[in-house]
Residue frames relative to the residue before (quaternion, step in Angstrom):
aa qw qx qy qz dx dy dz
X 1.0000 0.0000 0.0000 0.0000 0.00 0.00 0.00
X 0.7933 0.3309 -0.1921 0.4736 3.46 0.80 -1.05
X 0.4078 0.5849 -0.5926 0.3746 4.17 -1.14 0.72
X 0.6411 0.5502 -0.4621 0.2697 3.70 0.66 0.31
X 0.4880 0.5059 -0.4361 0.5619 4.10 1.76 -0.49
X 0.2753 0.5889 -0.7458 0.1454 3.87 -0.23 1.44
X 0.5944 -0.4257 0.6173 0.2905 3.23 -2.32 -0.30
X 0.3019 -0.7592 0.5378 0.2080 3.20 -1.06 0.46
X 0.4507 -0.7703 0.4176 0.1706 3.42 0.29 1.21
X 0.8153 0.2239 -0.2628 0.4648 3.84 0.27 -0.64
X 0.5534 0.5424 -0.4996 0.3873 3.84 1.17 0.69
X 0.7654 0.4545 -0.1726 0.4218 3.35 1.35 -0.47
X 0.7500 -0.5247 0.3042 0.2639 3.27 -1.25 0.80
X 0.4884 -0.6194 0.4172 0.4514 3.54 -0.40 1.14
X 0.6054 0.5840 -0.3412 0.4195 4.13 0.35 -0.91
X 0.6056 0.6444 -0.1701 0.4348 3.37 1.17 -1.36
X 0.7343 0.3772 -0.1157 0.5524 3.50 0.62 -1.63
X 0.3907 0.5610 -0.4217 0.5956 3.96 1.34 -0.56
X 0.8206 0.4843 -0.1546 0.2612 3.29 -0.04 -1.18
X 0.4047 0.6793 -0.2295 0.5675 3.41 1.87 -0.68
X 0.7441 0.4331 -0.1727 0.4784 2.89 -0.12 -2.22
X 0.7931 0.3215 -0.3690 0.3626 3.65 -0.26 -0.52
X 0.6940 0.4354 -0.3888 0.4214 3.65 0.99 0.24
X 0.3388 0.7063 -0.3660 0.5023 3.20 2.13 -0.07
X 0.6566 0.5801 -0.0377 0.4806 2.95 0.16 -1.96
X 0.8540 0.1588 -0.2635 0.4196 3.83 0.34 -0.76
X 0.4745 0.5585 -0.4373 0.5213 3.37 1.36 0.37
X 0.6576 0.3544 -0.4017 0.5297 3.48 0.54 -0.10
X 0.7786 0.2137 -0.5229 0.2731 3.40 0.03 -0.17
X 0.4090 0.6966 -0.4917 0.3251 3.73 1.46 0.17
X 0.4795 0.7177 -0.3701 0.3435 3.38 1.66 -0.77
X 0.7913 0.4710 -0.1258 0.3691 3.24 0.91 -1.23
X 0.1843 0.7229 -0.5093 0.4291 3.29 1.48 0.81
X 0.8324 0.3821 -0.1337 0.3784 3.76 0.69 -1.44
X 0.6339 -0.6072 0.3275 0.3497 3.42 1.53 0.93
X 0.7099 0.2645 -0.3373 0.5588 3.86 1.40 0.69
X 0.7236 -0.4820 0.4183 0.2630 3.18 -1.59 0.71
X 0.0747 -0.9204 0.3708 0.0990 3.42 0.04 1.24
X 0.3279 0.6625 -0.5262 0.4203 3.19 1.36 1.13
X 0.7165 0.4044 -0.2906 0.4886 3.55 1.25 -0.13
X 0.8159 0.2679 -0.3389 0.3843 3.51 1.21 0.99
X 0.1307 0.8865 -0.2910 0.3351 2.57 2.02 0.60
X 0.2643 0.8530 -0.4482 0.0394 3.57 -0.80 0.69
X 0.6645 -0.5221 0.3147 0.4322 3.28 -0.68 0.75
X 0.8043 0.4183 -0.1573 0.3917 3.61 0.87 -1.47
X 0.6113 0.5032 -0.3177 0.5217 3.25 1.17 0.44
X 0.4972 0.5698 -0.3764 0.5352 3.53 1.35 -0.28
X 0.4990 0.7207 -0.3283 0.3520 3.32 1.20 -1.29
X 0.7921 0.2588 -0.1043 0.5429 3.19 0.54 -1.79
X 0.6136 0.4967 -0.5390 0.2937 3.79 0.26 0.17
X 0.5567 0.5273 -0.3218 0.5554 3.40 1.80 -0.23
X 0.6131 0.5197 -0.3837 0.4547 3.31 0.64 -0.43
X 0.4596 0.6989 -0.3167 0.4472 3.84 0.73 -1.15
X 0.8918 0.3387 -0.1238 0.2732 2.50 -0.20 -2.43
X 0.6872 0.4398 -0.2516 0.5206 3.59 1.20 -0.45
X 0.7146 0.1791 -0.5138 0.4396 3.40 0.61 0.44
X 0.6646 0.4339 -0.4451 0.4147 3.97 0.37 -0.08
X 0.1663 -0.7583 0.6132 0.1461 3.69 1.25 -0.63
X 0.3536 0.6390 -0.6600 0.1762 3.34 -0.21 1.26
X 0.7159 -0.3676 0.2197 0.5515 3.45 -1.56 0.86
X 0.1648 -0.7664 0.6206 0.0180 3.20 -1.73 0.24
X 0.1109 -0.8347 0.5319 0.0897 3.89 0.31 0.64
X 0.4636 -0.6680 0.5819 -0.0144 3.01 -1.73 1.36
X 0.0527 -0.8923 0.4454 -0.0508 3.00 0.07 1.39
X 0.1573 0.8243 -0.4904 -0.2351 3.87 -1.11 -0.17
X 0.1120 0.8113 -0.5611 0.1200 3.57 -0.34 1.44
X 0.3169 -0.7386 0.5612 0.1980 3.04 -1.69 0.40
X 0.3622 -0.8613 0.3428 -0.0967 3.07 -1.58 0.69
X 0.5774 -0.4235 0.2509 0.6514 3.91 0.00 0.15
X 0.7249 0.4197 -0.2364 0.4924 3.89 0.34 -0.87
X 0.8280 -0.1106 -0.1752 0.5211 3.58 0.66 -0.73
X 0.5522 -0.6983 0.4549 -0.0238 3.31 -0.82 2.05
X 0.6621 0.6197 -0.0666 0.4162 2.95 0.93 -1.87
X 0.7536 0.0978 0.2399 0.6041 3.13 -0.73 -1.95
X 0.2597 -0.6610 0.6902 0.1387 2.89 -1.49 0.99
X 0.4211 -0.6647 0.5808 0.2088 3.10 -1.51 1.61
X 0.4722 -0.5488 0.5978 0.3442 3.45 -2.19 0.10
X 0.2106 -0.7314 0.6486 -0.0003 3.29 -1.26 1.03
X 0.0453 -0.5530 0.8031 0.2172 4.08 -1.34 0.75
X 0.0414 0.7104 -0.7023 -0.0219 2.86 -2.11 0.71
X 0.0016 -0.8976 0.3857 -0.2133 3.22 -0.89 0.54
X 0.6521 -0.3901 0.3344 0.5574 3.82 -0.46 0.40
X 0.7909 0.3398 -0.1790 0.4765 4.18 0.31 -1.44
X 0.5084 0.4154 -0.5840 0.4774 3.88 0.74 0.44
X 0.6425 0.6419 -0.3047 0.2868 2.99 0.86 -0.91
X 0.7784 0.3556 -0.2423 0.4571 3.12 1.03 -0.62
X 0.5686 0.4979 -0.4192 0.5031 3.38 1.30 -0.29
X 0.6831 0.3881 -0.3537 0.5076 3.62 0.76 -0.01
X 0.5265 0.4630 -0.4140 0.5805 3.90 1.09 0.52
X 0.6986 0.2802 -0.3129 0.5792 3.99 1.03 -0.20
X 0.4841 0.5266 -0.4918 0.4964 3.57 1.20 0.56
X 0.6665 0.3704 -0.3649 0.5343 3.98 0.62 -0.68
X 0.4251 0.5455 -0.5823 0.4273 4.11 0.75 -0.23
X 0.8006 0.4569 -0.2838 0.2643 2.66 -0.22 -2.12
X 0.6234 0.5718 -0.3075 0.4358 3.79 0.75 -1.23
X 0.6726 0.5463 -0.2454 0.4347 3.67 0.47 -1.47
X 0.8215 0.2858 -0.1811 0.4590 3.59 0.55 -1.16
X 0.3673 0.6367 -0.4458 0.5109 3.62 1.66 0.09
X 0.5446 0.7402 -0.2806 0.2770 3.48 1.20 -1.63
X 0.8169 0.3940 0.1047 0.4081 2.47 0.05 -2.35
X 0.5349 0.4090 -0.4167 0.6107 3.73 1.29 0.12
X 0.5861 0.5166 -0.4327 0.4500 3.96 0.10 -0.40
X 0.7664 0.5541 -0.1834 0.2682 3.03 0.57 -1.28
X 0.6416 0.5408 -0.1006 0.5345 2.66 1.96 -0.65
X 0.7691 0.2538 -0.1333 0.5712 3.09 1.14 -0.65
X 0.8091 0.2423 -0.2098 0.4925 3.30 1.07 0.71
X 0.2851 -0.9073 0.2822 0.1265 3.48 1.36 -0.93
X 0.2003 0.9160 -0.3117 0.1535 2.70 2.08 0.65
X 0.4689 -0.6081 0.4397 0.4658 3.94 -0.54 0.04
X 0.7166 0.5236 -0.2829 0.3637 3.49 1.36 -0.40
X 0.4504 0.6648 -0.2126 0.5568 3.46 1.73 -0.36
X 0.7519 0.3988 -0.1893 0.4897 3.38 1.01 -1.24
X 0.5694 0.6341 -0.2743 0.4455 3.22 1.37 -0.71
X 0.6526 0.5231 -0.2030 0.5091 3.72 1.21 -1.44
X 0.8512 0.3745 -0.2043 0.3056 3.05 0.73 -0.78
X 0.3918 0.6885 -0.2346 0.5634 2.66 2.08 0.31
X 0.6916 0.4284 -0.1232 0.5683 3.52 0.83 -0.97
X 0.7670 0.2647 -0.2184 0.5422 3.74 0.84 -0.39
X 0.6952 0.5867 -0.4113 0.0566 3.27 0.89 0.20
X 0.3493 0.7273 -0.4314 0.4037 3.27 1.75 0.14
X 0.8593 0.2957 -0.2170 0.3565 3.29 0.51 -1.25
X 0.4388 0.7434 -0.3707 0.3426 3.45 1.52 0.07
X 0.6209 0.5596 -0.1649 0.5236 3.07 1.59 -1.58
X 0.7724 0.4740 -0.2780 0.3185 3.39 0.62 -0.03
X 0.4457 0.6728 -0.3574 0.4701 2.79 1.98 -0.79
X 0.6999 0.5839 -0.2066 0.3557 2.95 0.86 -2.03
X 0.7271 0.3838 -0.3740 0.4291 3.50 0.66 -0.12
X 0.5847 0.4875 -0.3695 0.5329 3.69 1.32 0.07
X 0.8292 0.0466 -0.1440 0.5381 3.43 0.86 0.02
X 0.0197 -0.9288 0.3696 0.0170 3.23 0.22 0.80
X 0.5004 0.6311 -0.4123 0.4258 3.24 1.84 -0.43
X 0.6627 0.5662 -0.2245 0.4356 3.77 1.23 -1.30
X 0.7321 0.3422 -0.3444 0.4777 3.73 1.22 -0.86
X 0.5291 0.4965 -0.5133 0.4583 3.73 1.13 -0.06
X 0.4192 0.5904 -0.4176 0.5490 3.86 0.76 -1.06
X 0.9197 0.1761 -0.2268 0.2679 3.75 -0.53 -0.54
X 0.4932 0.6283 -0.2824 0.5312 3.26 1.55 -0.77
X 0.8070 0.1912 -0.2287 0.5098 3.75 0.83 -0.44
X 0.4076 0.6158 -0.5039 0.4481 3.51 1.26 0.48
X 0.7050 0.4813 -0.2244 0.4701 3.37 0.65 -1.54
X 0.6136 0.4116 -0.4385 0.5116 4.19 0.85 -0.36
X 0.7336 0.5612 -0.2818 0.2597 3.37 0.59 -0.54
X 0.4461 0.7658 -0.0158 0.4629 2.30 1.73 -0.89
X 0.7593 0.3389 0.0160 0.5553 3.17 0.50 -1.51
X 0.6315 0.4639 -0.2603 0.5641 4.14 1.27 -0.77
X 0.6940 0.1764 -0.3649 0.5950 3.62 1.00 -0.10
X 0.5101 0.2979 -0.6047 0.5342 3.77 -0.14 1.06
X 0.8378 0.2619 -0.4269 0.2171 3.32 -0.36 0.11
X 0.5548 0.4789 -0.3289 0.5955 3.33 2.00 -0.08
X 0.6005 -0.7325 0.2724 0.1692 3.47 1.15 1.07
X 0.3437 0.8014 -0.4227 0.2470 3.33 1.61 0.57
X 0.0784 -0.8653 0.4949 -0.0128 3.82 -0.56 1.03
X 0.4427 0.6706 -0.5274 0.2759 3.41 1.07 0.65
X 0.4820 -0.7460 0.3421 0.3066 3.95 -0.15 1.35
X 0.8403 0.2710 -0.2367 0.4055 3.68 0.79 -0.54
X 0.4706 0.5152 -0.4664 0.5437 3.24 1.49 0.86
X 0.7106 0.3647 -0.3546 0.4861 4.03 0.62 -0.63
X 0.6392 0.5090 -0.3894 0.4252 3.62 1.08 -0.40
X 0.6355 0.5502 -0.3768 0.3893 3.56 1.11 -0.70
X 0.6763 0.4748 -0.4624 0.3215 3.64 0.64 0.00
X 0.5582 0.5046 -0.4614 0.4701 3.52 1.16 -0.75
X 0.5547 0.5861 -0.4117 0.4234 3.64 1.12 -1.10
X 0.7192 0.3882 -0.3463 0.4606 3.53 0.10 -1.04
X 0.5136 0.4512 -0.5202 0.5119 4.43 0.26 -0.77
X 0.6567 0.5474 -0.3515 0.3814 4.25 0.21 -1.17
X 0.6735 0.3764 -0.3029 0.5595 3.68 0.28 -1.26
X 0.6716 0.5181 -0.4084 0.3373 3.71 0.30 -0.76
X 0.6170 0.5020 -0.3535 0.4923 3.69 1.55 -1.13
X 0.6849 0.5351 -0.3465 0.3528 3.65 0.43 -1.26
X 0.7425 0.3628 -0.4205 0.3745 3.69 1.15 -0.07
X 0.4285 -0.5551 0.6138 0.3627 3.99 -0.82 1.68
X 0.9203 0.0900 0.3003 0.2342 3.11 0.02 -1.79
X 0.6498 -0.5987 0.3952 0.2513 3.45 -0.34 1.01
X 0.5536 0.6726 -0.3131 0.3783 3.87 0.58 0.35
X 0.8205 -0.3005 0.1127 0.4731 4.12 -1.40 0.33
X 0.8543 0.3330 -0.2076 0.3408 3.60 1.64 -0.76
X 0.2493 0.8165 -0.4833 0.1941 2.77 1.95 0.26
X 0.8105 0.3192 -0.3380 0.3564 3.80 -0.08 -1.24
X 0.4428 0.5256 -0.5486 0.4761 4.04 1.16 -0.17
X 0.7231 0.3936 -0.3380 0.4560 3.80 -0.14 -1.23
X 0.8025 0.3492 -0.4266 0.2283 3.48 0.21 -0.50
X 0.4140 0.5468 -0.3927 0.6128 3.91 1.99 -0.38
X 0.7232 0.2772 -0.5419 0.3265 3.87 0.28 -0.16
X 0.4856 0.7268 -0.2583 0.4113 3.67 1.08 -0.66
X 0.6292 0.5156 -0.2938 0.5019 3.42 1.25 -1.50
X 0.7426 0.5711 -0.1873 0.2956 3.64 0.73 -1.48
X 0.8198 0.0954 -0.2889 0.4851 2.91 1.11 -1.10
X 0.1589 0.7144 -0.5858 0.3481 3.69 0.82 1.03
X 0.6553 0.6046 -0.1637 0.4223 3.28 0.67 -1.35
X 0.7693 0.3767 -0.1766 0.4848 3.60 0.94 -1.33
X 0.3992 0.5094 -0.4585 0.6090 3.88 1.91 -0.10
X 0.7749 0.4099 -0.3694 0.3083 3.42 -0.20 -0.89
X 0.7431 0.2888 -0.2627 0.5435 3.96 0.73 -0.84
X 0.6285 0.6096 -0.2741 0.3977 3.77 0.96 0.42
X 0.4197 0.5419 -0.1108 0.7197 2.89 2.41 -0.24
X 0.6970 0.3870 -0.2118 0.5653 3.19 0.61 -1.10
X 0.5996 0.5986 -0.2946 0.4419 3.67 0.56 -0.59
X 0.6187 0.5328 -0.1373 0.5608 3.63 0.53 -1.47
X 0.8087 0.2952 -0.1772 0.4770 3.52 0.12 -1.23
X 0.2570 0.8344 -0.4635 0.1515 4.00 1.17 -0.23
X 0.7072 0.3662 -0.1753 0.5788 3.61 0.76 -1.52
X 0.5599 0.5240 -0.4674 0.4399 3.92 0.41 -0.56
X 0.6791 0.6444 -0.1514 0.3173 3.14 0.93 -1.14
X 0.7074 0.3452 -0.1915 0.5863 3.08 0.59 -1.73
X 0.6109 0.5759 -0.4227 0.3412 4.13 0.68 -0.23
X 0.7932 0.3106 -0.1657 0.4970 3.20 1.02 -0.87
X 0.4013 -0.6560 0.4934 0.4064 3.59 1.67 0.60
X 0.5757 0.6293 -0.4983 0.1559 3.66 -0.12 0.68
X 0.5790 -0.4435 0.1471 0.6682 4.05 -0.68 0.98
X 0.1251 0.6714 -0.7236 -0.0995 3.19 -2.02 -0.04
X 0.4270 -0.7107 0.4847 0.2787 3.72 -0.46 0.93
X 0.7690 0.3821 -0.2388 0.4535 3.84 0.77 -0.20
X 0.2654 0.8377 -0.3025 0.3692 3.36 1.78 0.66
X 0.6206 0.6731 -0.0459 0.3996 3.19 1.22 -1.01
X 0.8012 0.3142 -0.0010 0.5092 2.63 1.60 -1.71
X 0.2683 0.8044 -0.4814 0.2218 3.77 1.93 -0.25
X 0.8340 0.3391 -0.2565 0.3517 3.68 0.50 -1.07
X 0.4832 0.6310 -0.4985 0.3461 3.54 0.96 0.22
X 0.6336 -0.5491 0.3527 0.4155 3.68 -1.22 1.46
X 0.6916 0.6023 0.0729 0.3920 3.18 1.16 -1.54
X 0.5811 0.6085 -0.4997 0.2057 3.17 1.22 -0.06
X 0.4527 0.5546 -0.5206 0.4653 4.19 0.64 -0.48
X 0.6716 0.3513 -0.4739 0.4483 3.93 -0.02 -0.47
X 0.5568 0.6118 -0.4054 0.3890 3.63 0.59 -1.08
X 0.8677 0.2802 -0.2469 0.3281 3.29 0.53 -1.51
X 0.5771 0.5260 -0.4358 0.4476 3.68 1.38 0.21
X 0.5634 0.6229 -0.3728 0.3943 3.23 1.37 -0.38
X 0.8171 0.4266 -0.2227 0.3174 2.98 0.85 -0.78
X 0.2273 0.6769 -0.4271 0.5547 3.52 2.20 -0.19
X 0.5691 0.6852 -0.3801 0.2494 3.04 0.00 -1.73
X 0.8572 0.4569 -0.0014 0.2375 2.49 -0.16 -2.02
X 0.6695 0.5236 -0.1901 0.4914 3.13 1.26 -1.57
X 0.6706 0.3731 -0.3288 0.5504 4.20 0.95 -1.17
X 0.7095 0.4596 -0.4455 0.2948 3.97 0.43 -0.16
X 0.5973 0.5146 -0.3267 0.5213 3.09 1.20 -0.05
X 0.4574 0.4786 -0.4470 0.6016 3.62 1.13 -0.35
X 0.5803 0.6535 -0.3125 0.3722 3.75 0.10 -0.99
X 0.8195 0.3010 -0.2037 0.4432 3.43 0.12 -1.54
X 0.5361 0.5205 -0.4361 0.5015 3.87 1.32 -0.53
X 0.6143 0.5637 -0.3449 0.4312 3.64 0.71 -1.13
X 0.5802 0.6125 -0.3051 0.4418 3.36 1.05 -1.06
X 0.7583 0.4291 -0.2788 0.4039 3.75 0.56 -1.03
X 0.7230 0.4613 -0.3221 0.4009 3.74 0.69 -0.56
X 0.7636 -0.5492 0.2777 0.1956 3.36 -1.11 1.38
X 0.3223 0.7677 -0.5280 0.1670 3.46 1.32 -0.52
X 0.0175 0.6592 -0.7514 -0.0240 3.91 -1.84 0.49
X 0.7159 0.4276 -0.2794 0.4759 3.58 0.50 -0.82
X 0.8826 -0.1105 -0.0096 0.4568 3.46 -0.91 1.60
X 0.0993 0.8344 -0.4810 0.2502 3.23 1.68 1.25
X 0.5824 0.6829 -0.1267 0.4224 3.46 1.07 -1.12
X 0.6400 0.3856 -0.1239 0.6530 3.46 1.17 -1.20
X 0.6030 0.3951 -0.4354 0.5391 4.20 0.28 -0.69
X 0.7728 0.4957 -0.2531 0.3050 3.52 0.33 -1.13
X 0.3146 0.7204 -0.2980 0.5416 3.78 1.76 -0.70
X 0.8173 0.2948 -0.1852 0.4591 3.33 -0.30 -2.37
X 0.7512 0.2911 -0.3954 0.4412 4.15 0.44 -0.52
X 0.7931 0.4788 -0.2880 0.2426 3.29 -0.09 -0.43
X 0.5932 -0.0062 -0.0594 0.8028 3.66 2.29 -0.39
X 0.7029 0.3092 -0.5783 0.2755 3.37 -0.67 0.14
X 0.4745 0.6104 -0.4754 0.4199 3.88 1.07 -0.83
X 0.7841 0.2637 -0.4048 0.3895 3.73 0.48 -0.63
X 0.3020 0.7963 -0.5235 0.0271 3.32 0.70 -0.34
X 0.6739 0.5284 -0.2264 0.4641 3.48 0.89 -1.50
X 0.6739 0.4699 -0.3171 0.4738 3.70 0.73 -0.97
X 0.5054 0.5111 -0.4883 0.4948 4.10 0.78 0.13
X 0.7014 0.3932 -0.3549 0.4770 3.68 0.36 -1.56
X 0.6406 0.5521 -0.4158 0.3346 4.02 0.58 -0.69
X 0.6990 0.4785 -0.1566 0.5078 3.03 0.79 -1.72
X 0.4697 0.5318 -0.3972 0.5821 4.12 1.13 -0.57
X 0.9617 0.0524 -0.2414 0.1189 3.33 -0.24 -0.77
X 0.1475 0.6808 -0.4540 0.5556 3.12 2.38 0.59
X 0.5193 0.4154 -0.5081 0.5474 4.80 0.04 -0.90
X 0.8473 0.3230 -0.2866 0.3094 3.61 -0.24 -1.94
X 0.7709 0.3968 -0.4248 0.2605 3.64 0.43 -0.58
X 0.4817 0.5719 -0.4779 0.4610 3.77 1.59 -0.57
X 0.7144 0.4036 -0.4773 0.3144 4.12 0.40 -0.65
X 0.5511 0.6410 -0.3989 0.3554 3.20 1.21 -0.85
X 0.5207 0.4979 -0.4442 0.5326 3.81 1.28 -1.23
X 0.5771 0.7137 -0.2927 0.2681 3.79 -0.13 -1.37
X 0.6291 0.4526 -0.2401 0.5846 3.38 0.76 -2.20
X 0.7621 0.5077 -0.3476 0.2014 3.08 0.01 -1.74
X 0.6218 0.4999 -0.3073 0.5186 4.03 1.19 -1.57
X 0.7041 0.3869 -0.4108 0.4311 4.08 0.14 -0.70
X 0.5633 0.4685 -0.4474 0.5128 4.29 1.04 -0.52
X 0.8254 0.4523 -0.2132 0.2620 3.59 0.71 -0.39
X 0.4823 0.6814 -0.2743 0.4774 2.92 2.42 -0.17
């Protein structure tokens, strides 16, 4: 579900994208506190928020250079710090209870496996923060009971992944708790129908839920579905808009304002090419 809160790399200053990469880069190896390879839980949308964090609490940050399965060679620069850390402790939630819902609702050897491997250290998170693993643990049931009771109203099924988000984006009870969590809610909401988007045709092929199913036959439905992005990252925006942030303002602002769409161009790019291709094909046959 999550990989869609990236940076667009060619809008931003070479120094800038340096600058990314090394909070990328240091979230993964914070990953590896929990005894797995944190190229395999790595995400874009968690980097998101360790940059976010880090610019509004501004806590030390260490400059790191290590190397790694991927780069052998050259050792890469890494920030670390108390807030990778945590954005890389609501990365093993988020995975674990992803887990343990598959598993349920399908029973895959790979589900069982993940949730196997993460569950020592989940359980521990979960006891250091328990407001965030309860926040997900009942997002994901909910979550998962309204897909199968076939509910398709877009800003009820988005509001739960939204609501597990706002719940991650808060470190801490405090003046920014309810901004971070309405920005978190919003753009929770745009992961969830942006996933859902992407995966539409997989979907409709294998006759499985999709929240934008409903809406396939409306003349209108591509405007709907930018409208509604739209809708969901500008409102993330205007909360984003209120917190005090200066440090690597430039880079938070990048990942919401163009990189968040990045993925929805190649989707929407290749939904144009395959509907003419259907088209060509029905008028060569008429």
């Amino acid at each position: 579900m999550f990989g869609y809160v990236m940076v667009n790399e060619e809008e931003l200053r070479i120094r800038e994208f340096k600058r990314y990469r090394s909070y990328y880069c240091g979230l993964c190896r914070s990953l590896g506190r929990h005894g797995v390879s944190g190229r395999l839980l790595l995400t874009y949308d968690m980097t998101f928020l360790y940059i976010l964090l880090s610019g509004l609490y501004e806590k030390p940050l260490k400059n790191e250079r290590h190397r790694c399965a991927v780069h052998m060679v050259k050792p890469r620069e890494m920030l670390t710090g108390e807030i990778a850390n945590y954005a890389a402790d609501m990365t093993v939630l988020l995975y674990y209870y992803k887990a343990l819902d598959d598993v349920a609702d399908e029973g895959t050897i790979k589900a069982k496996s993940a949730a196997g491997i993460l569950n020592k250290a989940a359980r521990k998170v979960a006891e250091q923060y328990p407001r965030q693993a309860g926040a997900i643990r009942q997002g994901c049931e909910a979550l998962s009971k309204a897909e199968e009771a076939g509910k398709y109203d877009l800003d009820t099924i988005s509001g739960y992944t939204g609501r597990m988000l706002g719940e991650i984006f808060v470190m801490q009870e405090d003046e920014w708790a309810d901004v971070l969590r309405c920005c978190g809610y919003y753009l929770g909401k745009f992961v969830y129908l942006m996933d859902a988007y992407e995966d539409l045709e997989k979907d409709r092929k294998k006759k499985a839920y999709n929240p934008w199913t409903p809406y396939l036959g409306r003349l209108d439905f591509d405007a709907l579905v930018e409208n509604t992005l739209t809708l969901m990252i500008s409102d993330a925006a205007r909360e984003f808009e209120r917190l005090p942030i200066l440090t690597d303002v430039e880079i938070l602002r990048n990942i919401l304002y163009s990189g968040v769409w990045k993925r929805y161009q190649i989707v929407k790019t290749k939904r144009e090419n395959a509907k003419e291709k259907a088209e060509d094909g029905y008028l060569s046959n008429s």
